[in-house]
N, C-alpha and C positions, 0 to 999 in steps of 0.2 A: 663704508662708514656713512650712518645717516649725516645730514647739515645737522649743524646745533639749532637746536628751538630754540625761541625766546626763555629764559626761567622763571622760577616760582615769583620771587624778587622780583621781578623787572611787570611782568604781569600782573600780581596783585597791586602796584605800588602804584606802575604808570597807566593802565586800565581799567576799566570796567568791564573785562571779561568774566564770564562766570567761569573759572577752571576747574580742571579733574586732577586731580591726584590717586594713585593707585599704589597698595601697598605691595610689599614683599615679603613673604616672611620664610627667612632664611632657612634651610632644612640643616637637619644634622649628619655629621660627615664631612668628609673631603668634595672640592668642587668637582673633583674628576670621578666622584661617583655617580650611579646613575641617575640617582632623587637630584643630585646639582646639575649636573645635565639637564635635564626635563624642565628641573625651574629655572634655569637661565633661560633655557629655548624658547618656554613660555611669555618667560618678561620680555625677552629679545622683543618677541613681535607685539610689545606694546610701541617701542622706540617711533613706529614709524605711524602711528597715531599723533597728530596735530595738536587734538585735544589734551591731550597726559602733559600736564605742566611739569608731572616728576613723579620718579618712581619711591615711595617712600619706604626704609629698610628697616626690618624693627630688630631692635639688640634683646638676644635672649627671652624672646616674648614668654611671658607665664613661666619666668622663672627655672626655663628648660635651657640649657647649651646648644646652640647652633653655631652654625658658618661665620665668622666675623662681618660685623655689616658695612667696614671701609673697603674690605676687599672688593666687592660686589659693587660699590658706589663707584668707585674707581673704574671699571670694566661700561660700568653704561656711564659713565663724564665721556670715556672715549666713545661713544657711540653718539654723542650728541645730545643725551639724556640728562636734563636736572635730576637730580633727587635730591629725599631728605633723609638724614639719618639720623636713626634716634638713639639718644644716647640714656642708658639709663646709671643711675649712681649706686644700683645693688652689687656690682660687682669692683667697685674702684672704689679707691680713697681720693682727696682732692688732687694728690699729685700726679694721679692716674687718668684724670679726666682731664689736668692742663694737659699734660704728655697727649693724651685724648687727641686733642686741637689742636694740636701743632700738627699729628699726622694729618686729620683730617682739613687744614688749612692745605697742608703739600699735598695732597691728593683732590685736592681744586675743588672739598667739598663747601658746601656755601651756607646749605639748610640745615639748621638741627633741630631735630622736636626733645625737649628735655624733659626725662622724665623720674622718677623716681625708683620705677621696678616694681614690677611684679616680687614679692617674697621666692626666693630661691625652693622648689620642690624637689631637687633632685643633688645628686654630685657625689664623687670618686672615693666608693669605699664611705657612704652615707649621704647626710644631705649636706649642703654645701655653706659653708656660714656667711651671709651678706654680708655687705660694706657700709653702706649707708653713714661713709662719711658727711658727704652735705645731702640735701634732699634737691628736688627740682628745683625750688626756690634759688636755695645756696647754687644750685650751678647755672641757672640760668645768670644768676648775679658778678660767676665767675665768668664765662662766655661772653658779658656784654662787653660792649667797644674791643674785644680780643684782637687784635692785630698786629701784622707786622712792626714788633716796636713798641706793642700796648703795655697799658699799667699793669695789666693782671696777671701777674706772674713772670713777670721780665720781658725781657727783647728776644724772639727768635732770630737774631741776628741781622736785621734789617739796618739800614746804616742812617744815621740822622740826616741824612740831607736822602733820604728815601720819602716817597709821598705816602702818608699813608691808608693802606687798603681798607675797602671793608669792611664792616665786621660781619660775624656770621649772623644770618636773618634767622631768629629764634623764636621756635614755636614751642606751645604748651597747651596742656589739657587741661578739661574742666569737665565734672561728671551732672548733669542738669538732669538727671532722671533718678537722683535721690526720692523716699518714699516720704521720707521722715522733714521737718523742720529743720532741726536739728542736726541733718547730715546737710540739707541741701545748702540754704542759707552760710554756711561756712566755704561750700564749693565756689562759690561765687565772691566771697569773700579774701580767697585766697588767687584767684584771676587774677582779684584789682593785683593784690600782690606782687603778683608775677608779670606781672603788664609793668607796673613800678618799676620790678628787677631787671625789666630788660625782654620780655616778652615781646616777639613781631607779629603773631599771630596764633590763634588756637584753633582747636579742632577738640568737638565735644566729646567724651565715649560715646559707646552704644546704647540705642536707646530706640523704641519704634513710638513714640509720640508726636504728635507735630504741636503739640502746645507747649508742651517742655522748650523745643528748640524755641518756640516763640517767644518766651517769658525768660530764655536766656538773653536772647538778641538786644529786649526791651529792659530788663534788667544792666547789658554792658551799655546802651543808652544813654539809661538815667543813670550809669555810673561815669557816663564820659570815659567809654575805652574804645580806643576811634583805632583799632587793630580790626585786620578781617580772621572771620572765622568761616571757619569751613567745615560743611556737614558730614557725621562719619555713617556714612552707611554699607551696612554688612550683607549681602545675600546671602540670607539664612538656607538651612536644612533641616530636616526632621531632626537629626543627631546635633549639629550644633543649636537647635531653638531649645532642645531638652538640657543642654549645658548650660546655657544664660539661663534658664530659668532654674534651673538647681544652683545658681549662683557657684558652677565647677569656674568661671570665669572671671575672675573680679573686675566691678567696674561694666560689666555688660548685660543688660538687663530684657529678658523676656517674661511679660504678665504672665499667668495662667489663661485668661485668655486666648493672646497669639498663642501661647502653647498650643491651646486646643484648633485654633486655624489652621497653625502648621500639622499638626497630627491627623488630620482632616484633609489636606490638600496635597499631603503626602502621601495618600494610598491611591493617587491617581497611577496613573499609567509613568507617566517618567516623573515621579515620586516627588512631584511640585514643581518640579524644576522649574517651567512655566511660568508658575505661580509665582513662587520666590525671586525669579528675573523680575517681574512685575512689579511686586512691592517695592521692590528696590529703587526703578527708573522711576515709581510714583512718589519714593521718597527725595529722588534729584528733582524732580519739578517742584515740588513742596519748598525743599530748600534755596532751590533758583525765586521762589515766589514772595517769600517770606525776608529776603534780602540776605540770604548768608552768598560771599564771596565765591565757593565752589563747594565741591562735592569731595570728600575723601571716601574710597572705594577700599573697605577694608578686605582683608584676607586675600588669598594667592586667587585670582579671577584669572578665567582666560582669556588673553584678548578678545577670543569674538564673543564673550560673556560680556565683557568691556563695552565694546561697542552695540552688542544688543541692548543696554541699560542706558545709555549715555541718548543712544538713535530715540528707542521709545519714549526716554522721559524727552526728547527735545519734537517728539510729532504732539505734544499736548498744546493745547492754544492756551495764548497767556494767560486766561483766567483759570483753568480747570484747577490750577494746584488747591483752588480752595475747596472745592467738593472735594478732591482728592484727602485735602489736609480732616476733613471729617470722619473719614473711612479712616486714616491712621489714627488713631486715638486709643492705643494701646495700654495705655500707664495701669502701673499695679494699684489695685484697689487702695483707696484710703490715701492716695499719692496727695501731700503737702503743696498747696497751692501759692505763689506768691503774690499774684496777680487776682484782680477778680475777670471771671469768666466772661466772655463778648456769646450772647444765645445766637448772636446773628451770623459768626462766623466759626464757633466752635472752639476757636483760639483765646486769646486773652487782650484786654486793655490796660491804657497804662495806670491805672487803676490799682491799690494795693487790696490783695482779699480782703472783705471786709472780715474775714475771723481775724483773720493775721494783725490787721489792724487794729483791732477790738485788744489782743495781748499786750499793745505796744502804750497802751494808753497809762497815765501817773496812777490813775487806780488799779489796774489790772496788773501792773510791775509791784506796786503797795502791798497787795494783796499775795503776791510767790513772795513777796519779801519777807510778808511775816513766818511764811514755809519753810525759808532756808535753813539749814541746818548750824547749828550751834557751832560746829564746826570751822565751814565755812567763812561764818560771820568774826570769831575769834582772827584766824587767817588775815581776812581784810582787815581788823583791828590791828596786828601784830608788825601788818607791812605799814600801813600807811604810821605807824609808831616810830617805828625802828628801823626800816627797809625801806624806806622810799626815800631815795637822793635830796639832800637840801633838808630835812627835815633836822630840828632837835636830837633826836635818838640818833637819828644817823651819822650824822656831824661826831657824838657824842662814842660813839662806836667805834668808828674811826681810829679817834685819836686812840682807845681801847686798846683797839688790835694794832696799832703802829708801835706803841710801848712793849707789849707782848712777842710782836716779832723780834724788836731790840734785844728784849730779852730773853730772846732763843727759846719761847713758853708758848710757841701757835703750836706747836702738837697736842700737848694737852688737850689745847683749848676744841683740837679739830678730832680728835676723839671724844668730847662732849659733843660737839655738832653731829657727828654720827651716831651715837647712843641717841641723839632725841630725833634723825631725820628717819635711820633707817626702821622706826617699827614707824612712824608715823605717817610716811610718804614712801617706801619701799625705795629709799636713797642709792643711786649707783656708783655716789662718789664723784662725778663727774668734774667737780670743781668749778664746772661755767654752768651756775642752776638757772633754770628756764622756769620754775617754779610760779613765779609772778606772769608769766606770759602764758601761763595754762590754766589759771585760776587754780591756781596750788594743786595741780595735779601734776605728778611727774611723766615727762617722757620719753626720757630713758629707759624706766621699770614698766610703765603701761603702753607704751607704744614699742611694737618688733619693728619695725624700722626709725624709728627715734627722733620721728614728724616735727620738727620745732616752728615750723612756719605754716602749720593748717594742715587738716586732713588729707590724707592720699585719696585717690578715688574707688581706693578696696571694699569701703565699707558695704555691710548690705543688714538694712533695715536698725542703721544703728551699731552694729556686731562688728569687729575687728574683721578681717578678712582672714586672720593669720591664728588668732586665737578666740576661743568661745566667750568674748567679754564686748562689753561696751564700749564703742574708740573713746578714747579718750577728750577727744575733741566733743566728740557730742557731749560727752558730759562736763565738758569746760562750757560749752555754748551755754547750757542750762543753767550752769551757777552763772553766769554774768546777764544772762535776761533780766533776771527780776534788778538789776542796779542800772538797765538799759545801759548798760558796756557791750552788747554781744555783736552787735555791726563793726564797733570801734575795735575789735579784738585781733584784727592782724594790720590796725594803721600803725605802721612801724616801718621801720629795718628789717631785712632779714636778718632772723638769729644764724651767724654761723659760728658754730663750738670753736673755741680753742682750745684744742688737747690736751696742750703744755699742761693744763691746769689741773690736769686728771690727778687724781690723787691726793690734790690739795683743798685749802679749806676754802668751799664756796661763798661762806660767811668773812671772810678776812680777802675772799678777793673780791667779794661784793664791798664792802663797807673801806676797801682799800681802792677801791675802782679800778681793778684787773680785769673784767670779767666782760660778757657780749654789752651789757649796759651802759658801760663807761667809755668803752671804744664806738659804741654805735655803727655797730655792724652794717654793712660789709666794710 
């Protein structure tokens, strides 16, 4: 059994080390078959590498069924090994995910990266129907302070005159190689969020740009989120550069461009391999340069693929990451800049684009405002009337629906609200409407995993990951620009649903203040 290394925790928190993280990604099957053989053996011999702060385990990645990732976290805790395990909320409901924690607290796991989930592809006698009781948000909200004895969800049986442990150190994603305005601006939006909820640390998606990660770093900055973030980077292949860029991977993004580098450097003799090492160790000095905390090493590497990446990117002298950081500058044509561009280094200043800027201004929001659609505009009239707490109508509604339920007459009244929600909002009944927090888009009906606190990172160029439409979110971003609301649009609470309410009338437990509003979620 190796000595225990120092972990993730202790390292990020009490030093200035630039650390490695290396992923796992479980295979399907039993561990006693051959494919869990081969990848234990493989990770085995990352254990005794220095530099591996922790081996990090992904749950059901892309929506396929693999190996459970407590099992595997457990087997390297005993070897000496931090890891992190990611927990996603596609396959559980809330009570799935406490239960979740408690195993993984007894199994001495420490790290969790929370995530939301890939949409389910696959499953037993068809495809398999997600969960997506709460989202990242909502569990990273449920996770925090969790401890022996914590508020969140009761006492694992710890005794009051116990000290108490811990909590788990909780990581999240954030996707900064958006093309669009409108996708990216929300990613970043929903960070603060989760940094809010309870977030320790991030770790970006895939992405081959060095300006991106830069105008992320300089964006958590000017937003004050003093958490480290850690670069993910992936050594590519011909077959997987052609899936990120056919977008078969959500959230991982290859230009056409690098496509064409990779298809080019792959009909060498060991089919880039070389190359694609390369890229990789140029994109750990890039991120050791640019100030990100470490390096997250996606996909199954092999150790001495590990340490060939790790060795080359650390023989560069401390300045090259910037020549370096030139040469990567992969982003997809047309990519939405938030920053204006530095000529002198390729990267960006703290500096807002000057287009971006130009939209933000009273005339330029004036001028979409005259745009917005009739719709829209009715909407914003109807809430700040009637629906928005403290107000006249609302007060007046109230007391409406409090008479009505006396008199056993809220049925009625909640088959009228379904006659005008469902052709007008594609209503799913829910009972806790989110309606006002999407700029009167629903989403429950327009979002498949049922996003109430910001975009997942599936989108691509705008487009659901899951269905051939518009997320949802972008097109909430775009109605609240022109009223300059759209930065303001996740300073809140996490919305997390109350079930209970399913089936009941959203309007009488709004106007009765049953609903996520009134309790002020979490």
């Amino acid at each position: 059994m190796s000595a225990t290394k120092p972990g993730l925790r202790e390292r990020l928190a009490t030093s200035d080390e630039f650390v490695a993280v290396t992923e796992l990604v479980p295979w399907r099957g039993p561990v006693a078959d051959k494919a869990g053989r081969a990848g234990l053996a493989a990770a085995h011999a990352l254990v005794d590498d220095p530099r591996i702060a922790a081996i990090s385990i992904t749950d059901n990645a892309g929506g396929h069924a693999m190996a459970r990732p407590t099992l595997l976290a457990e087997e390297f805790l005993a070897r000496g090994q931090d890891v992190i395990v990611h927990v996603a909320c596609r396959d559980r409901s809330r009570n799935g995910l406490l239960s979740l924690a408690w195993e993984l607290e007894r199994r001495g796991v420490q790290n969790v990266l929370a995530v939301s989930g890939d949409h389910p592809v696959e499953g037993f006698e068809g495809l398999s129907r997600p969960v997506f009781d709460v989202d990242s948000v909502g569990l990273l909200a449920l996770y925090r302070d969790l401890v022996d004895g914590g508020s969140n969800g009761g006492s694992t049986g710890a005794s009051a005159a116990d000290p108490p442990q811990p909590g788990f150190y909780l990581g999240c994603a954030v996707s900064p190689f958006k093309r669009l305005e409108a996708e990216l601006v929300p990613q970043y939006l929903k960070l603060a969020l989760k940094v809010r909820a309870g977030a320790d640390f991030v770790i970006p998606q895939l992405g081959y740009d060095a300006r991106a990660w830069d105008e992320l770093l300089r964006w958590m900055r000017r937003a004050d989120l003093r958490i480290p973030a850690l670069a993910n980077v992936y050594v590519l292949s011909r077959t997987v550069a052609r899936l990120f860029n056919a977008n078969r991977i959500p959230g991982c993004v290859v230009s056409d461009e690098l496509l064409a580098v990779a298809e080019r450097e792959a009909a060498a003799a060991d089919k880039g391999r070389a190359f694609f090492l390369d890229l990789a160790a140029r994109q750990v000095a890039i991120a050791r340069g640019l100030g990100f905390r470490g390096v997250y090493l996606a996909g199954n590497l092999p150790a001495a693929d590990v340490a060939r990446v790790l060795d080359t990117a650390a023989s560069y002298a401390p300045d090259d990451w910037r020549a370096l950081a030139r040469e990567i500058a992969y982003a997809p044509k047309g990519s939405f800049r938030l920053f204006a561009g530095d000529p002198a280094t390729g990267l960006a200043t703290d500096e807002l684009a000057p287009g971006y800027a130009r939209t933000l201004t009273p005339r330029a929001r004036g001028r979409a405002r005259r745009r917005a659609s009739p719709w829209y505009k009715a909407n914003r009239l109807a809430h700040r009337v009637v629906f928005a707490p403290g107000t006249p109508g609302f007060r007046a509604a109230g007391r409406v629906y409090e008479r009505l339920e006396r008199a056993h007459l809220g049925r009625p009244l909640h088959v009228l609200e379904q006659a005008v929600k469902v052709p007008l909002y594609d209503c799913r009944d829910c009972g806790d409407c989110s309606l006002p927090d999407v700029a009167y888009l629903c989403p429950e009906s327009q979002c498949p995993k049922g996003e109430r606190n910001g975009p997942c990172g599936g989108s691509h160029d705008g487009i659901c990951e899951v269905l051939p439409r518009r997320c949802v979110w972008v097109r909430a971003y775009e109605r609240l620009k022109p009223y300059g609301e759209e930065l303001a649009m996740l300073e809140r609470q996490p919305v997390i649903v109350d079930n209970r309410l399913r089936r009941t009338s959203a309007w009488a437990n709004t106007f009765l203040e049953r609903d996520h509003f009134a309790k002020g979620t979490p």
